[in-house]
N, C-alpha and C positions, 0 to 999 in steps of 0.2 A: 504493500500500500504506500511505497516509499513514493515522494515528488521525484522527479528530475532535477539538480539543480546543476547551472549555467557553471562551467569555469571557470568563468570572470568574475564568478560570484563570491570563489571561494577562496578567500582571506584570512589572515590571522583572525578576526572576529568570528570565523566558523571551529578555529581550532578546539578537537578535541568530538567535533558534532560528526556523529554517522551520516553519510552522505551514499546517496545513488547518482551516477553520472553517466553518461552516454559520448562517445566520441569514437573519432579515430585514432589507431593508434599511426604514434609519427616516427618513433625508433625503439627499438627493443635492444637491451643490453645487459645479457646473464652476469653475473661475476658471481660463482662459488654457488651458496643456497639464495642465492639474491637474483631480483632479473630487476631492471628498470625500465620503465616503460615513459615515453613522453606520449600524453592522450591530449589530440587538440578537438578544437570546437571554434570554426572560422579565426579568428584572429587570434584567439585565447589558446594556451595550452599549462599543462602541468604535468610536473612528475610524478608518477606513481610507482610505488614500490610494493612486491610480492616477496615474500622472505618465508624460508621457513618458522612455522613456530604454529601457534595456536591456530590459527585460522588457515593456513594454508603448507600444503606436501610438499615435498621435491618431486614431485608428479605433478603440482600442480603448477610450481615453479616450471619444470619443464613445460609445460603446457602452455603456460605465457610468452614465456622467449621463442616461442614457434610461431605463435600467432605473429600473419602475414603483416607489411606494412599497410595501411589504408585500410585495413579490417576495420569495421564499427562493431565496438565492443562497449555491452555497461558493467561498470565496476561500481559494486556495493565495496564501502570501506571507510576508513576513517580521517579526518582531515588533522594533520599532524605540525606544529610550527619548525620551519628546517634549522638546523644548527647551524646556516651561513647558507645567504642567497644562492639560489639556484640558476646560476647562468644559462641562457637561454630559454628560459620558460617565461611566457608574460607571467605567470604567477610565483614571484620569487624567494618570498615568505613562508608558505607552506608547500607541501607534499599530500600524496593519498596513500593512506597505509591501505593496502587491497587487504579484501577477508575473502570475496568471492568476485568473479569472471565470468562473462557472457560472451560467445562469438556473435552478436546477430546477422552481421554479413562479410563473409570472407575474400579477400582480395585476391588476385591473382599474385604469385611473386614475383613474377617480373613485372614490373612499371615502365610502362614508357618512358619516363623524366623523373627524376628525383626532386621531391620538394625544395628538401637543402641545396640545390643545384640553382633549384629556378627561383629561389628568394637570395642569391649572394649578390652583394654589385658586383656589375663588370669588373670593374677595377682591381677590389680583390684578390678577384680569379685570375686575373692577368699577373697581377703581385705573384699568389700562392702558386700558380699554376694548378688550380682546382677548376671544375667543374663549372660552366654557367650554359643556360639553354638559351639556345635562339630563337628567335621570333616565329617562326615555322615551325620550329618543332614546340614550340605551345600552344600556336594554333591548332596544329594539326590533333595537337590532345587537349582542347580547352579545357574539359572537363575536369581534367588534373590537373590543370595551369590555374583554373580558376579557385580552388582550394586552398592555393596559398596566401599567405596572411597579407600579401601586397596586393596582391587581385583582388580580395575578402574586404579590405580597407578601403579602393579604390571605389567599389560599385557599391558599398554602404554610403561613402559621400558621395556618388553619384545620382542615388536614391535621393538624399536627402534637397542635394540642389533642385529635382523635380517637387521634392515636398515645400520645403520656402520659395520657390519660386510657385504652383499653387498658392499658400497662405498668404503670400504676400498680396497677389494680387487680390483673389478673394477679398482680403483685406478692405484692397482700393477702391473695390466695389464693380471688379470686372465679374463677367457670365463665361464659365468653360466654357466652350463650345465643343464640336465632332464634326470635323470636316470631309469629304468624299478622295480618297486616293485612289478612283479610278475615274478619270475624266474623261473630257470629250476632246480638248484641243492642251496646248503645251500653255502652263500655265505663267512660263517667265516667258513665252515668246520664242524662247531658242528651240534649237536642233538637240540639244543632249536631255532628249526623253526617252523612257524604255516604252515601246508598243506591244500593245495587249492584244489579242484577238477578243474581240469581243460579240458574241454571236455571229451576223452576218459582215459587221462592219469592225473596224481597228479600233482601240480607246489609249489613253495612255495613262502612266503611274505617275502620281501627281508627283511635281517639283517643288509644290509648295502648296500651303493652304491660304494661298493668296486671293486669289479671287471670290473663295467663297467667307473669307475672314469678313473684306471689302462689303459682300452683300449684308453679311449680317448688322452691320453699321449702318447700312442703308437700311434695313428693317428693323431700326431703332434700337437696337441692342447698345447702344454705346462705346462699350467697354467690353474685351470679348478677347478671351485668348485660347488656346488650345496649343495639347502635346502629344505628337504624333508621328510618324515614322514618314518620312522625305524623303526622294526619290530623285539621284541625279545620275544620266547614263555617261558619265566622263568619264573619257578613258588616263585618268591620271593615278600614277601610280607615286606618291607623292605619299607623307608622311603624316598630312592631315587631311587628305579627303578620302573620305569613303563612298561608296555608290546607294549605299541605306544610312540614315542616319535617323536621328531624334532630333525633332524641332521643338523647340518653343516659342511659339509666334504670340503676337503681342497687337492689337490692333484697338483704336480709340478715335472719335470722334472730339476734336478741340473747338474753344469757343472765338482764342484770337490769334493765334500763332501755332507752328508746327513743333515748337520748342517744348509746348508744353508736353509735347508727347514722348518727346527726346528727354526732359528729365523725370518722367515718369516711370520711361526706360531704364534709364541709368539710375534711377533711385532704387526699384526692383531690382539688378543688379545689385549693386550696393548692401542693400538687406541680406540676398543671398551669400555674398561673401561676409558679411559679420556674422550673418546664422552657423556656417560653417568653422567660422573662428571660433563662437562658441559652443557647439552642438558634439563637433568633429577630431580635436583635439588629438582622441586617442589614433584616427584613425589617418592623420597629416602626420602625425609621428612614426605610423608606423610605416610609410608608405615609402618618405624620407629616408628612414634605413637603408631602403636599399636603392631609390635615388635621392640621393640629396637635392636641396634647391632651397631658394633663400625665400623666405615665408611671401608670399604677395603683398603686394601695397596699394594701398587706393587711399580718394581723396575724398571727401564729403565738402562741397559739393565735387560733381567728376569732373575733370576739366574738361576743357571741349575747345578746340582748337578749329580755324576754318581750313578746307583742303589748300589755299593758296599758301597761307602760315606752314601746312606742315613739307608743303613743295620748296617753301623759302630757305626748312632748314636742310632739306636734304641737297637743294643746290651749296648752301653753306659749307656742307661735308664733302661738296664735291661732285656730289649727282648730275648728269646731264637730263634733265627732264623737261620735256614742253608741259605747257600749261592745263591742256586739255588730255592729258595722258592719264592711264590711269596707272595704281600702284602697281608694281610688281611685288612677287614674294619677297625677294631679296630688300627693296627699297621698305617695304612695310616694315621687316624685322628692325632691320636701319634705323628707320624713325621711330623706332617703340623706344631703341636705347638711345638714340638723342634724345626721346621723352624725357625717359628714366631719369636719366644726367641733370638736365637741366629743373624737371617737376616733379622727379621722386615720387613718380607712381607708374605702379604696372599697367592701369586702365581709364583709357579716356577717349575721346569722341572727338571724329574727324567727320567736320558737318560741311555743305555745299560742296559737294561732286561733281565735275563735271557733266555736262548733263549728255553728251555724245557716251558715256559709261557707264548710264542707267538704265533698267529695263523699259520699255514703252509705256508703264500704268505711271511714272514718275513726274511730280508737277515740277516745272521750269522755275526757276527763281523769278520772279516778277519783277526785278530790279538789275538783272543782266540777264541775258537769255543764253548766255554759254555753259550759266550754271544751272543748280538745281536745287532743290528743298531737300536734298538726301543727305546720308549719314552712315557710316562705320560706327563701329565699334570696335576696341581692341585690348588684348589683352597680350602680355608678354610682349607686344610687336606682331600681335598676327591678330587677324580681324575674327569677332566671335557673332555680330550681328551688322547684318547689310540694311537700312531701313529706308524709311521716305515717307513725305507727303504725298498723297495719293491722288490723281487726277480726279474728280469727282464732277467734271461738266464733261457728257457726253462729245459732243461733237471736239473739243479737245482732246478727248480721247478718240476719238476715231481717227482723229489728223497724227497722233501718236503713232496708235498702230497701224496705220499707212506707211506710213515714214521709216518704219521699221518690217514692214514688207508683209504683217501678219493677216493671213486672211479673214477677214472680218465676220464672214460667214457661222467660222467655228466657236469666236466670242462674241456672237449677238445676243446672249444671255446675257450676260459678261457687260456690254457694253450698257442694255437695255436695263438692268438694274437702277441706273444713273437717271432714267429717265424719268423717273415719278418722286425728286426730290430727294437730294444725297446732302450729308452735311460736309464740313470739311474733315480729312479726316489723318491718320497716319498710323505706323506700326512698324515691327521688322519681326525676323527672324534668328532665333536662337539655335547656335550647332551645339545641343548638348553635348557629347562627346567634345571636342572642343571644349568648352567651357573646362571641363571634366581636367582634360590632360593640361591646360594650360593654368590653371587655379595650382595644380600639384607639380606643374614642371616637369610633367615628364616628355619624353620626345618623340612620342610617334602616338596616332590617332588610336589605334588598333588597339594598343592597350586601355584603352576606357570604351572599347565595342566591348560586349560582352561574345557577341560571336559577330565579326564584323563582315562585311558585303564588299569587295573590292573587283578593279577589272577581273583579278586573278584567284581570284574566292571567293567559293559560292558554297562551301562545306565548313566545318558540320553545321 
């Protein structure tokens, strides 16, 4: 009738209390009438010890030092305080004296990847000449990749950024919404969409929940976000995009300016990175271990620089850029640490975009016509939300998507929403994963997919 209780649970303040627990076992190690066993439970683990004596045989000893690694096994036993910290266990304080052993599921003995392999840093390994797993071959076995305590760490604050990024807005007084990912026409305009068969005719996987974010504004919703899985068919095999992703899009109707939606934005941001500072702690530390990275910076309020400003400093540094050019990867990263340098923060807002670099729903700046009402965001030096003031007088919009060669035919839903009264309005686009790997500094996109989508990956 025993509870289960949590790992992490089990502290000096349980010492000496019978305890039932459930886990993996992570290394087994006999010495004499003794075996030690480290039993984790995602992030958490701790030692346990089987010895002869009262509660337990040298049969039974034997029986636990056999037991396979990744076996799920519960141990009835007792929670003991260690006579000197236990290196390597999150729980360093106490120990579990075993009285009894449960196999409930047995593992094969050969593993594809060894835990302790895939949690060393590189550098380490390079040091010691030890063991470190590459990228493929964690893919290729996420399953066991994702068990380790940096992966475990990783997509619990990944979770969490979708939960304060929810609260927060809820908060503000936005409506979730559920958008359609099987469409009729490409929803940014371009060529890199995936085409569906769809009964008699084609449909495609939406690239965004943009157009239908847009209607619901139009049908008075105001305030309106959704988080949802995105769809780009780019063939880049690059380190932060992926072909499936998690959006979080963001859309709002404003009263006098498109700014108020840009610090709405960035206020929501904002929240989410202190939620995390405070919520997340154990799991930035743990993650850290095995990349380091120097904790994130932001600024209350964010800064927000205009595109010709941050074009100013990267000619400063040397850049050859015209005016109406847009970023490249290289020059992005560039101006993140000429940011850094000069405003000591990792995240801020690069507002009026050329307007030749925006998609066709994008309103003109009304006071130059080479710019735009649009917006970046950025983190680290690399962009986490693409946004804009949204065209919302139809026949503006149809001169757009002329100009940009889109057949009108396939967005005359699209277009016609605009026609029975639109307010003004704006919004962008969130690359969770993105947010994910650049919040924690790690360097490649693929480690904050949980099973990621790329040209070159479509398993498991």
């Amino acid at each position: 009738d025993r509870v289960l209780v949590r790992i992490k649970d089990l502290t000096a303040e349980k010492a000496d209390e019978e305890v039932w627990v459930r886990g993996r076992i992570h290394t087994s190690r006999a010495k004499g009438k003794q075996c030690f066993l480290v039993l984790r439970q995602q992030q958490f683990n701790i030692q346990a010890l089987v010895a002869v004596g009262q509660h337990a045989s040298k049969q039974m000893v034997k029986f636990a030092a056999n037991i396979t690694k990744e076996s799920i096994v519960d141990i009835e036993g007792v929670v003991r305080k260690a006579y000197q910290k236990i290196g390597g266990c999150t729980q360093q304080d106490v120990e579990l004296h075993v009285q009894r052993i449960y196999v409930i599921s047995s593992a094969e003995p050969r593993l594809p990847l060894q835990l302790d392999d895939a949690i060393r840093p590189e550098v380490e390994g390079e040091e010691d000449g030890r063991a470190t797993v590459n990228q493929d071959t964690r893919l290729d076995n996420r399953i066991i990749d994702l068990r380790t305590s940096t992966s475990q760490a990783i997509f619990c604050l990944q979770s969490g950024i979708c939960q304060l990024f929810r609260e927060t807005l809820i908060r503000k007084g936005f409506v979730e919404i559920q958008t359609p990912k099987i469409i009729s026409a490409a929803s940014e305009g371009g060529a890199n969409v995936f085409t569906v068969s769809y009964f008699k005719t084609s449909a495609y996987l939406a690239q965004s929940p943009q157009l239908y974010k847009q209607m619901c504004i139009c049908a008075d919703f105001e305030k309106v976000f959704c988080i949802g899985p995105v769809f780009r068919a780019e063939d880049s095999n690059t380190h932060r995009h992926l072909t499936e992703f998690v959006g979080l899009d963001i859309e709002m109707a404003f009263n006098y300016h498109y700014h108020e939606v840009v610090d709405e934005i960035a206020d929501t941001l904002v929240q989410i990175f202190k939620g995390l500072q405070e919520r997340f702690q154990t799991e930035i530390q743990t993650v850290s271990k095995q990349f380091p990275c120097e904790p994130f910076k932001f600024l209350e309020p964010t800064l927000r620089l205009e595109y010709r400003e941050g074009v100013a400093m990267l000619r400063e540094a040397g850049v050859e850029m015209g005016d109406e050019e847009d970023l490249s990867t290289p020059n992005e990263k560039l101006l993140g640490r000429l940011v850094k340098e000069k405003y000591d923060t990792d995240f801020y807002i690069l507002d009026k975009y050329p307007l030749a670099v925006r998609p066709f729903y994008t309103m003109p700046d009304p006071a130059n016509p080479k710019t735009s009402n649009s917006y970046d965001m950025f983190m680290r030096g690399e962009e986490i939300l693409s946004g804009a003031q949204r065209i919302h007088d139809p026949q503006l919009l149809t001169e757009r998507a002329k100009h940009h060669g889109i057949d009108l035919e396939k967005i005359k839903a699209y277009i016609d929403s605009f026609r029975f009264g639109a307010p003004p309005h704006a919004g962008g686009g969130i690359g969770l994963e993105r947010v994910t790997m650049l919040y924690l500094g790690l360097h490649n996109v693929r480690q904050t997919s949980m099973f990621p989508r790329d040209p070159k990956r479509l398993t498991p």
